[in-house]
TIRO-2110 file (N, C-alpha, C; in Angstrom, 1 decimal):
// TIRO-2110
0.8, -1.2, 0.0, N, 1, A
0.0, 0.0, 0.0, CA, 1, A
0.9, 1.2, 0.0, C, 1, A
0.8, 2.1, -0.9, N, 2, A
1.2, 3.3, -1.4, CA, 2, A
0.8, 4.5, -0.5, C, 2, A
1.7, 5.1, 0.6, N, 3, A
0.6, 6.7, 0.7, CA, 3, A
1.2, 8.0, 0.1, C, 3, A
0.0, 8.5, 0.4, N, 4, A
0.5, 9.9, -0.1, CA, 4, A
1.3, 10.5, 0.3, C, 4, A
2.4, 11.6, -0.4, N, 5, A
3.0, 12.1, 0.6, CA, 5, A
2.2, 13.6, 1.3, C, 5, A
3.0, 13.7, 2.1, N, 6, A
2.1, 14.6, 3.3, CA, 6, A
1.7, 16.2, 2.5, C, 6, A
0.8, 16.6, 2.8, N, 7, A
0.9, 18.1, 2.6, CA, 7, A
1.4, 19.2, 2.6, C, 7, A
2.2, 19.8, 2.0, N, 8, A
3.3, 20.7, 1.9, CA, 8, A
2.7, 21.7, 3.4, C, 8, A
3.8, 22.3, 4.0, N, 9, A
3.2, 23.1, 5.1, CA, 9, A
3.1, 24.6, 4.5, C, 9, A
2.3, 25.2, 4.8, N, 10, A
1.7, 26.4, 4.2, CA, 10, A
3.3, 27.3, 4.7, C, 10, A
3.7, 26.9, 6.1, N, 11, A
5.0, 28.3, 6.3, CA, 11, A
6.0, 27.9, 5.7, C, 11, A
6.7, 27.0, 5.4, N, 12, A
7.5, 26.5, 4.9, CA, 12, A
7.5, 26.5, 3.2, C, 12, A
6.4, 26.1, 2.9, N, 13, A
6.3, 25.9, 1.2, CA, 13, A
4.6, 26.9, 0.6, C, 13, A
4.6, 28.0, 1.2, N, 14, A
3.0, 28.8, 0.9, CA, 14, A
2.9, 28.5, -0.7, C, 14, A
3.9, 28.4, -1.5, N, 15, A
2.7, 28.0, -3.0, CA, 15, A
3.0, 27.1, -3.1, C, 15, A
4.0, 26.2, -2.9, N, 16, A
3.5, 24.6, -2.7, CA, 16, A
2.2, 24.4, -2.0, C, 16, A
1.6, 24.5, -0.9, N, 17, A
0.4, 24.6, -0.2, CA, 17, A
-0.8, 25.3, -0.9, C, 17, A
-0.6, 26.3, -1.5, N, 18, A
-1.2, 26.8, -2.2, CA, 18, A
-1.7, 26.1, -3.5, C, 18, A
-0.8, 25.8, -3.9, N, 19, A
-1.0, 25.0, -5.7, CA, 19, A
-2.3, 23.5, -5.0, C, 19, A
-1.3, 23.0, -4.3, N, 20, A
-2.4, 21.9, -3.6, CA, 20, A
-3.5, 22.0, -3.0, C, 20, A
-3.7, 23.3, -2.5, N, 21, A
-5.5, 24.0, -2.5, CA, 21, A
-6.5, 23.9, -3.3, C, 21, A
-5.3, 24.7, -4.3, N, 22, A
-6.3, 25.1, -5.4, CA, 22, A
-6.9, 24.0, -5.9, C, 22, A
-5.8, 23.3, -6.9, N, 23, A
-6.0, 21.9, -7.3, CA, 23, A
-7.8, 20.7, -6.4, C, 23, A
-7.3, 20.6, -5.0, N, 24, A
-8.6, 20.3, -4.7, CA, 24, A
-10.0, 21.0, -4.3, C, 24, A
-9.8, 22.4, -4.4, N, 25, A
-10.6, 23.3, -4.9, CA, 25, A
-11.4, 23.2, -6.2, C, 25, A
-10.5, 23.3, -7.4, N, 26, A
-11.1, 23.2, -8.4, CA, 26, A
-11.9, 21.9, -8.7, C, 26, A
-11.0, 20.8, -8.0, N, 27, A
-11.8, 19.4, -8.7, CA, 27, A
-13.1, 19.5, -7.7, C, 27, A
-13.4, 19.8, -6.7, N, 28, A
-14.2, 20.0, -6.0, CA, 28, A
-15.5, 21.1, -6.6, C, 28, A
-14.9, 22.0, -7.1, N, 29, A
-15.9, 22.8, -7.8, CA, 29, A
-16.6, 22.3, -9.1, C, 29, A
-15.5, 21.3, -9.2, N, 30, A
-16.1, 21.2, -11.2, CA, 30, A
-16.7, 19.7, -10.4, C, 30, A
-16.5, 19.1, -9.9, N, 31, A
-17.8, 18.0, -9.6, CA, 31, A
-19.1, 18.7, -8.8, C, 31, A
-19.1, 20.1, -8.6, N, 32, A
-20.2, 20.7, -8.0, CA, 32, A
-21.0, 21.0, -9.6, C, 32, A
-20.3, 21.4, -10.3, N, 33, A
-20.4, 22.2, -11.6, CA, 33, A
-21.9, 21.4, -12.4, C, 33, A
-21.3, 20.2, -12.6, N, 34, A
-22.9, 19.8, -13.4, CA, 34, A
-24.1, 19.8, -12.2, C, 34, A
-24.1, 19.9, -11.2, N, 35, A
-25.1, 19.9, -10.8, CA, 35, A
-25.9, 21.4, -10.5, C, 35, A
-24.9, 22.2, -10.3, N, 36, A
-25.3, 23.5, -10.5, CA, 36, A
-26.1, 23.9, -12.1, C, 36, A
-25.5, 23.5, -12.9, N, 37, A
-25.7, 23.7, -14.1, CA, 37, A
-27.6, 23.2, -14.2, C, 37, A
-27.5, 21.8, -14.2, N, 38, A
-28.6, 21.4, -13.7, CA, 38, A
-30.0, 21.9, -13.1, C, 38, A
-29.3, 23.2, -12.5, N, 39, A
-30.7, 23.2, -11.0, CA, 39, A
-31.0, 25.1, -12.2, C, 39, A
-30.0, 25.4, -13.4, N, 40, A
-30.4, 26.5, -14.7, CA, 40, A
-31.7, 25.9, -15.3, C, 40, A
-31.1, 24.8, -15.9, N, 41, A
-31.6, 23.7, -17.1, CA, 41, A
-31.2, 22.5, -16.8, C, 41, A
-32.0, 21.4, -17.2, N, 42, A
-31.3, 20.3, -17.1, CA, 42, A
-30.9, 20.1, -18.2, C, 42, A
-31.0, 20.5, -19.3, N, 43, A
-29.9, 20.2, -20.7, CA, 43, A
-28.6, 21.0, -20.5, C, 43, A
-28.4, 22.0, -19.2, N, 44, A
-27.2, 23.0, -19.6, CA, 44, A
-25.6, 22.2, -19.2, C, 44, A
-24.7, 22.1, -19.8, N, 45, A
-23.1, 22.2, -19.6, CA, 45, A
-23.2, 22.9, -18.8, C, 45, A
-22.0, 22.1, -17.7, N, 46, A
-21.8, 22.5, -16.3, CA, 46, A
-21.0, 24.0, -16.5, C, 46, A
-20.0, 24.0, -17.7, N, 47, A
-18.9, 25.0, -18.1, CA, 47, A
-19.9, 26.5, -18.4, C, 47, A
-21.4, 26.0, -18.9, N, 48, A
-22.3, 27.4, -19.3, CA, 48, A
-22.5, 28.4, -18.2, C, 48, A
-22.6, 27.7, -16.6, N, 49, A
-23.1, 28.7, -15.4, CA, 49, A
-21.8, 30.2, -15.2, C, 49, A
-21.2, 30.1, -15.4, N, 50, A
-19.9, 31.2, -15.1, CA, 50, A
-20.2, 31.9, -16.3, C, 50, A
-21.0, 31.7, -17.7, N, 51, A
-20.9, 32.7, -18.8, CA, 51, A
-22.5, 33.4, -18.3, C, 51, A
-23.5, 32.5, -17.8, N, 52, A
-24.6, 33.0, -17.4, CA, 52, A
-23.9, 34.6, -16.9, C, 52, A
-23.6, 34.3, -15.2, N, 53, A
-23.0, 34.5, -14.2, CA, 53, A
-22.7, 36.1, -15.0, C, 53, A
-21.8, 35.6, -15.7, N, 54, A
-20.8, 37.3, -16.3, CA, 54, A
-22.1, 38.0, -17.0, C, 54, A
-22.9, 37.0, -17.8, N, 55, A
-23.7, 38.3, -18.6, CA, 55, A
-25.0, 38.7, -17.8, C, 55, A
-25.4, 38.3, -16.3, N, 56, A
-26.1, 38.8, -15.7, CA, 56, A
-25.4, 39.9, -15.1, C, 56, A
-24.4, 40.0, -14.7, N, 57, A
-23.7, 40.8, -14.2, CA, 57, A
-23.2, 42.0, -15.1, C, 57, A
-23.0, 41.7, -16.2, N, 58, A
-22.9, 42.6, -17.8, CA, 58, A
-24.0, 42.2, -19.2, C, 58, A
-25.5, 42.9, -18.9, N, 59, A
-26.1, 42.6, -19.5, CA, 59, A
-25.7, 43.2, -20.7, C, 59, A
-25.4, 43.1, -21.9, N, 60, A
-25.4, 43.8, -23.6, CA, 60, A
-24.1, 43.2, -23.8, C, 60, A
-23.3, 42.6, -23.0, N, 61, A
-22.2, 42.1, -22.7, CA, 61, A
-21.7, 41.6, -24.6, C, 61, A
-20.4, 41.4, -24.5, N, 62, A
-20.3, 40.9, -26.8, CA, 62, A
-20.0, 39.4, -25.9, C, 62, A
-19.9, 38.6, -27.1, N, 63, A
-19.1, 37.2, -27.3, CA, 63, A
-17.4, 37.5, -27.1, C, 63, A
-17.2, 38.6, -27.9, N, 64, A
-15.5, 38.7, -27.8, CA, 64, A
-15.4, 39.1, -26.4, C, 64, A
-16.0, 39.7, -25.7, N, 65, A
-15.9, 40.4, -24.4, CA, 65, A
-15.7, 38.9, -23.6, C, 65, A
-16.7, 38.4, -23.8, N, 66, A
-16.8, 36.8, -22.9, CA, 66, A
-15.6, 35.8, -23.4, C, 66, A
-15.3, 35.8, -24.6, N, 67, A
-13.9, 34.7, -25.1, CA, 67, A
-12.3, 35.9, -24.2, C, 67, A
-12.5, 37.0, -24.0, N, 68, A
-11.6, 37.8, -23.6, CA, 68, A
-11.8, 37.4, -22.0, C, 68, A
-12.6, 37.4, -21.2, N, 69, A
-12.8, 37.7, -20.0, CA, 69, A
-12.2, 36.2, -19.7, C, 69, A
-13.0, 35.2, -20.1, N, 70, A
-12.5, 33.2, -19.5, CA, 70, A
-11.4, 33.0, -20.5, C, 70, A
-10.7, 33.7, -21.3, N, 71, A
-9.9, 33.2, -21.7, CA, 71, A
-10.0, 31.9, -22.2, C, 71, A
-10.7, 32.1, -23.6, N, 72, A
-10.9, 31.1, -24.7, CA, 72, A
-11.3, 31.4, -25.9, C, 72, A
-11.5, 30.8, -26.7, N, 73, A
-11.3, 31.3, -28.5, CA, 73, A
-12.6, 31.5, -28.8, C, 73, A
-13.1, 32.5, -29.2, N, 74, A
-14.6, 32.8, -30.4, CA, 74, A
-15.4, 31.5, -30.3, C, 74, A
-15.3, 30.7, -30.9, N, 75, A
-15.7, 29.6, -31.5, CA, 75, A
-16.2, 28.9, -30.3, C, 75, A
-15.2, 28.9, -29.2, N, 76, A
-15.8, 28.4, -28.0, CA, 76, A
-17.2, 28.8, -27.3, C, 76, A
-16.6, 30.1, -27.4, N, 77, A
-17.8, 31.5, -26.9, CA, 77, A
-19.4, 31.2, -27.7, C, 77, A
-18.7, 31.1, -28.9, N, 78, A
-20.0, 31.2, -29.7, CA, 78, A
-20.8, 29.9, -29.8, C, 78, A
-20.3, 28.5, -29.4, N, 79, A
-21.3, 27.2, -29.6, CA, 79, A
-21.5, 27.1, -28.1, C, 79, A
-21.0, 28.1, -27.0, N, 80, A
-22.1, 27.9, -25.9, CA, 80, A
-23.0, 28.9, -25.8, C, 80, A
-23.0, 30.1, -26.7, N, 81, A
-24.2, 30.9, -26.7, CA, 81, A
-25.0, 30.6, -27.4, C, 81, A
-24.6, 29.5, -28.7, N, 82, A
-26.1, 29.0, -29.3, CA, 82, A
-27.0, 28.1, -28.6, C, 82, A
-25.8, 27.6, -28.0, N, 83, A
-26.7, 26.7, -26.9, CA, 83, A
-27.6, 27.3, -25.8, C, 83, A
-27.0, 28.2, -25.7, N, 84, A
-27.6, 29.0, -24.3, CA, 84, A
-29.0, 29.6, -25.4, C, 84, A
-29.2, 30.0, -26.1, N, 85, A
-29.9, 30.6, -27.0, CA, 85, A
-30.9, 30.1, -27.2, C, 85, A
-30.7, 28.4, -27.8, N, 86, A
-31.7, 27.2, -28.2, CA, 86, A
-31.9, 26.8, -26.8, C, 86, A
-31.9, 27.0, -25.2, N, 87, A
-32.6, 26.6, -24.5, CA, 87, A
-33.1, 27.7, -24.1, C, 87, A
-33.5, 29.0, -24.7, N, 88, A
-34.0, 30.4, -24.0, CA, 88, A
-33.8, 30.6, -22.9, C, 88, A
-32.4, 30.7, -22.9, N, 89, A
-31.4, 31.6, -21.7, CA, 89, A
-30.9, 32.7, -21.6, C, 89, A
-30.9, 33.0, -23.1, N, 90, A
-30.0, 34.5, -23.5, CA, 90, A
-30.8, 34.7, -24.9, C, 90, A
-30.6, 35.9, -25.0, N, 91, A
-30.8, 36.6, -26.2, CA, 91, A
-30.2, 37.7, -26.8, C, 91, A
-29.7, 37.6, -28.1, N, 92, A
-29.3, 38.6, -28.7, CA, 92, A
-30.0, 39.0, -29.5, C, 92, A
-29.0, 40.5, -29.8, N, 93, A
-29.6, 41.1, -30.6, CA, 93, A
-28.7, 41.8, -31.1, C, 93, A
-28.3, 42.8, -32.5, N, 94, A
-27.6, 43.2, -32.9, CA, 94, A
-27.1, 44.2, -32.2, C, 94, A
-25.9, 45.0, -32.0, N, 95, A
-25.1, 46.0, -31.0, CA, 95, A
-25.4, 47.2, -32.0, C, 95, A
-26.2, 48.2, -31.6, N, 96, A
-26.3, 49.7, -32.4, CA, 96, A
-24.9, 50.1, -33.1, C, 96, A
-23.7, 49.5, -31.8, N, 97, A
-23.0, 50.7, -32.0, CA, 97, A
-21.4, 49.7, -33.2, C, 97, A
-21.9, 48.6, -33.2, N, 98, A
-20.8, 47.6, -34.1, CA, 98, A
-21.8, 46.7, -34.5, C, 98, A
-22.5, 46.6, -35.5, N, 99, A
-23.6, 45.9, -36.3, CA, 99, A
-22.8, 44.6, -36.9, C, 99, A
-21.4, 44.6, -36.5, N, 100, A
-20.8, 43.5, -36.8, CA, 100, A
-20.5, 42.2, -35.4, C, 100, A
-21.6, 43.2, -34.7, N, 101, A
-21.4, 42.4, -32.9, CA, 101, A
-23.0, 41.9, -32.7, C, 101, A
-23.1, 41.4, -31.2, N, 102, A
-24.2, 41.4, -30.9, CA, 102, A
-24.3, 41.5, -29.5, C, 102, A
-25.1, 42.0, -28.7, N, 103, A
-25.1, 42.0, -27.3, CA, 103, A
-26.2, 41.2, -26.8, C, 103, A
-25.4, 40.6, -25.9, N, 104, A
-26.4, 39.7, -25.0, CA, 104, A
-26.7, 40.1, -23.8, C, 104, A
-27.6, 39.6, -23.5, N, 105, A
-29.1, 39.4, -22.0, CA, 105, A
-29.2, 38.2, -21.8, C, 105, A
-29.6, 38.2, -20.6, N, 106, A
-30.0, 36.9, -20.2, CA, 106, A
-32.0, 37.2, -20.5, C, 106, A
-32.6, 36.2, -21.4, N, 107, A
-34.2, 36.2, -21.6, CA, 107, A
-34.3, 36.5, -19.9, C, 107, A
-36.1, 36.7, -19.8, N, 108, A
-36.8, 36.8, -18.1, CA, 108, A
-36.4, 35.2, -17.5, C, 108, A
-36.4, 34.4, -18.3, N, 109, A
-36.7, 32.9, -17.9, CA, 109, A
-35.2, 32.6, -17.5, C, 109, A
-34.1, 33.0, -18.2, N, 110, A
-32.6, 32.6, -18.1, CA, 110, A
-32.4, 33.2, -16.9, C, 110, A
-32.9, 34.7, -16.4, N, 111, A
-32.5, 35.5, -15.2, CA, 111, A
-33.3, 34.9, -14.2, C, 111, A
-34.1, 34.3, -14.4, N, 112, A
-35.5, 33.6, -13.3, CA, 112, A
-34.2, 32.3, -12.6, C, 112, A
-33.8, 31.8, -13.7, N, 113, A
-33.5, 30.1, -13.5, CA, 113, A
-31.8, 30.7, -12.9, C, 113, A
-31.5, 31.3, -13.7, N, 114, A
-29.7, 32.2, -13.3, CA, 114, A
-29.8, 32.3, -11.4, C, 114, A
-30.5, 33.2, -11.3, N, 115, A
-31.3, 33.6, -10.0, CA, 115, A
-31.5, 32.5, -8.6, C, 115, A
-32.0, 32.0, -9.3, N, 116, A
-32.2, 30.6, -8.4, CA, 116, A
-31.1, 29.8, -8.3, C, 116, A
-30.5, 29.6, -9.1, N, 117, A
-29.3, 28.6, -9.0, CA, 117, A
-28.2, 29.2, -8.2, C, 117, A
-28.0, 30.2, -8.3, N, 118, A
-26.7, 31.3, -7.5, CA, 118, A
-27.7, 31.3, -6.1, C, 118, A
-28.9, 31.8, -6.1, N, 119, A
-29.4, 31.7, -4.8, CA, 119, A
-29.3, 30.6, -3.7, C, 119, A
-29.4, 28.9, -4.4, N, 120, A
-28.8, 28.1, -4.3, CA, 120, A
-27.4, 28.0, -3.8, C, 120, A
-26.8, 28.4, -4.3, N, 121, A
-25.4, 28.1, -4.2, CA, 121, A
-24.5, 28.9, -2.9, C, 121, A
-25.6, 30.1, -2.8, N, 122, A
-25.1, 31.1, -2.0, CA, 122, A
-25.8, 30.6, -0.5, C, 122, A
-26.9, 29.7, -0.6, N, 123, A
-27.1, 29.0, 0.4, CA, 123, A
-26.8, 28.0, 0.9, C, 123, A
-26.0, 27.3, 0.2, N, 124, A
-25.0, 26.1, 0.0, CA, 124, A
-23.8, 26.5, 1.3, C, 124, A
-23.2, 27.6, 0.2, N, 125, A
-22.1, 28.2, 1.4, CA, 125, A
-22.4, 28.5, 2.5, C, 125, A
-23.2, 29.2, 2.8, N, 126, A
-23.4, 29.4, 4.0, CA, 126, A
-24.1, 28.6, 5.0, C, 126, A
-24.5, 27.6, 4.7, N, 127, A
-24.8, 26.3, 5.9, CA, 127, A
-23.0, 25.7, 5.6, C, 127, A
-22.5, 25.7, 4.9, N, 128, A
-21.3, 24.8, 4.7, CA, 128, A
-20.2, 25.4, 5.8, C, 128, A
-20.1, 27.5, 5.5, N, 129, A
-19.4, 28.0, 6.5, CA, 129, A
-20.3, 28.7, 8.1, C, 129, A
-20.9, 28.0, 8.2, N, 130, A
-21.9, 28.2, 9.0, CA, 130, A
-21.0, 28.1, 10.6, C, 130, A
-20.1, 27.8, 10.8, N, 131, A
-19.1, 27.5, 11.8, CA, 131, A
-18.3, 28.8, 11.8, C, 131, A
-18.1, 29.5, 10.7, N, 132, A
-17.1, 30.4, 10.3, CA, 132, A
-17.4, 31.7, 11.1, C, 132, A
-16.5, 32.2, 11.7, N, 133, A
-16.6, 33.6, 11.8, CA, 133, A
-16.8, 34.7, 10.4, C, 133, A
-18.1, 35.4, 10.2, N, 134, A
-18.3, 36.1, 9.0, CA, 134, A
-17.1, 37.2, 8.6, C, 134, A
-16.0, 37.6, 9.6, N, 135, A
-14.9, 37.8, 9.3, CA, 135, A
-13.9, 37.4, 8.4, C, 135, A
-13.9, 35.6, 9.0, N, 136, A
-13.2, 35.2, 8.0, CA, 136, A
-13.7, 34.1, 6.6, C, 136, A
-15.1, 34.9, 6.6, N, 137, A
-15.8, 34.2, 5.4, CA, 137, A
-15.1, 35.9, 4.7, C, 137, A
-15.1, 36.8, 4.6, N, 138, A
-15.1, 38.1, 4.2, CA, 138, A
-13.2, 38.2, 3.6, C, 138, A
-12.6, 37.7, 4.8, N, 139, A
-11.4, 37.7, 4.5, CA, 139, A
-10.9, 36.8, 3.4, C, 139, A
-11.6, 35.6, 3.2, N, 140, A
-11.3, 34.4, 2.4, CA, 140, A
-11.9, 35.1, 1.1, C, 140, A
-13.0, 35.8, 1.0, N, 141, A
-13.8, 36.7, -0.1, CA, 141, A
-12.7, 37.5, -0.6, C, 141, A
-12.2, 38.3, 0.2, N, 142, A
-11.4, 39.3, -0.1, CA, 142, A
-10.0, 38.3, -0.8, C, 142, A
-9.4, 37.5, 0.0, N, 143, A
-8.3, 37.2, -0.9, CA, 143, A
-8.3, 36.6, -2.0, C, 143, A
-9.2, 35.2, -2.0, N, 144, A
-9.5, 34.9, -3.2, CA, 144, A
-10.1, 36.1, -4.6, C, 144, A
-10.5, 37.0, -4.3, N, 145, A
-10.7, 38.2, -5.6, CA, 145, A
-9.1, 38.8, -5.4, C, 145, A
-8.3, 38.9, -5.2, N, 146, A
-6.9, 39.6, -5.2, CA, 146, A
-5.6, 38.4, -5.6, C, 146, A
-6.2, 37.0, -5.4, N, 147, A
-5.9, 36.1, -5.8, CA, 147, A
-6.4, 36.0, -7.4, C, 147, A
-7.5, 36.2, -7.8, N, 148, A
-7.5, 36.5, -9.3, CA, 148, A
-7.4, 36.9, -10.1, C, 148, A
-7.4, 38.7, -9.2, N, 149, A
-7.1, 39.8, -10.0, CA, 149, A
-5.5, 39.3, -10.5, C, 149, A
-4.8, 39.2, -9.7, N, 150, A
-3.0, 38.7, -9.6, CA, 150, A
-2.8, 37.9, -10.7, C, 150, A
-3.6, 36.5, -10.8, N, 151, A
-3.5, 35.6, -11.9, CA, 151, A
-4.1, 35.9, -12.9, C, 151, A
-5.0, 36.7, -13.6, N, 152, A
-5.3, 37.5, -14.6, CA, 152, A
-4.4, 38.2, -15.3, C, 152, A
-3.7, 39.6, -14.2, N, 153, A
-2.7, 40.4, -14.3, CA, 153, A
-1.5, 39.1, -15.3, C, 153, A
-1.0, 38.2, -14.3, N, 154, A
0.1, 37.3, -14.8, CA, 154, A
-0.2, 36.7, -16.1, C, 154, A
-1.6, 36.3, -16.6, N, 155, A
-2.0, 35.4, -17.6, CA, 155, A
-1.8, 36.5, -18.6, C, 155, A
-2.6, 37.5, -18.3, N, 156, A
-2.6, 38.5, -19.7, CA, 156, A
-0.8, 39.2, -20.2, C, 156, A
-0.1, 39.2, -18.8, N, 157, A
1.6, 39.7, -19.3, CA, 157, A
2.2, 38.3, -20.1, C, 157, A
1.6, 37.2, -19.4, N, 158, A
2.7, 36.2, -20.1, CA, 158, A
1.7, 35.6, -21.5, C, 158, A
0.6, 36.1, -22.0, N, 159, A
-0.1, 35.3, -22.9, CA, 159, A
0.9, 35.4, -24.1, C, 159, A
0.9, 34.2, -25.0, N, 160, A
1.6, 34.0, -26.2, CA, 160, A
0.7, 34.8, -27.4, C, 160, A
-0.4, 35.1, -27.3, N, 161, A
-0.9, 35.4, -28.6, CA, 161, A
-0.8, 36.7, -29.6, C, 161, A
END
């Protein structure tokens, strides 16, 4: 029998510790992911809730804006908005101001189901940190967004494109 080796110590190795967070952070989020997706639409990709997400938060929002923001290609952007589209989630319509764009909304029914699902989730967390001092639910808030702003900053200096 094989064990693992131990957990890097956060004083000793902080991004060693760190990288090993994240890591079960994310896998942890992306097996939350289809089910969230799920409680939108039951036909939606787990990957569609975070594009919801941005264009409730930036309603007229483009496709390029959204392939720029998650960092992925047009083409990506654009077969999850038809998808999002053919289950009446979003809607476009042409941009006045670049008739070679289009801005998106979330339809009433996409913001109804959007709504609910984040509402969900935000009541998830908080029975989960329900132990936590709201302090350091706030502080964990605060670093993780300074934690992305940072890795954004780093992705966009070192992007190859």
């Amino acid at each position: 029998m094989t064990h693992a080796p131990p957990a890097p110590d956060p004083t000793a190795d902080p991004v060693g510790a760190l990288e090993r967070e994240l890591r079960i952070l994310v896998r942890r989020a992306a097996s939350s992911a289809a089910q969230t997706a799920r409680r939108v639409h039951p036909e939606l990709d787990a990957s569609a809730y975070p594009l919801l997400a941005h264009i409730h938060l930036n309603p007229g929002t483009r496709g390029s804006d959204l392939a720029a923001h998650f960092g992925v290609g047009r083409a990506t952007v654009s077969r999850q908005l038809s998808r999002l589209a053919q289950l009446g989630l979003i809607h476009r319509e042409v941009d006045p101001e670049d008739t070679r764009g289009q801005q998106i909304t979330l339809t009433d029914d996409g913001e109804a189901r959007f709504a609910a699902a984040r509402d969900g989730r935000i009541d998830a967390l908080g029975h989960a940190l329900a132990e936590w001092d709201p302090a350091d639910v706030a502080q964990l808030a605060t670093l993780l967004r300074r934690y992305s702003e940072s890795w954004v900053r780093w992705r966009d200096a070192h992007s190859t494109d």
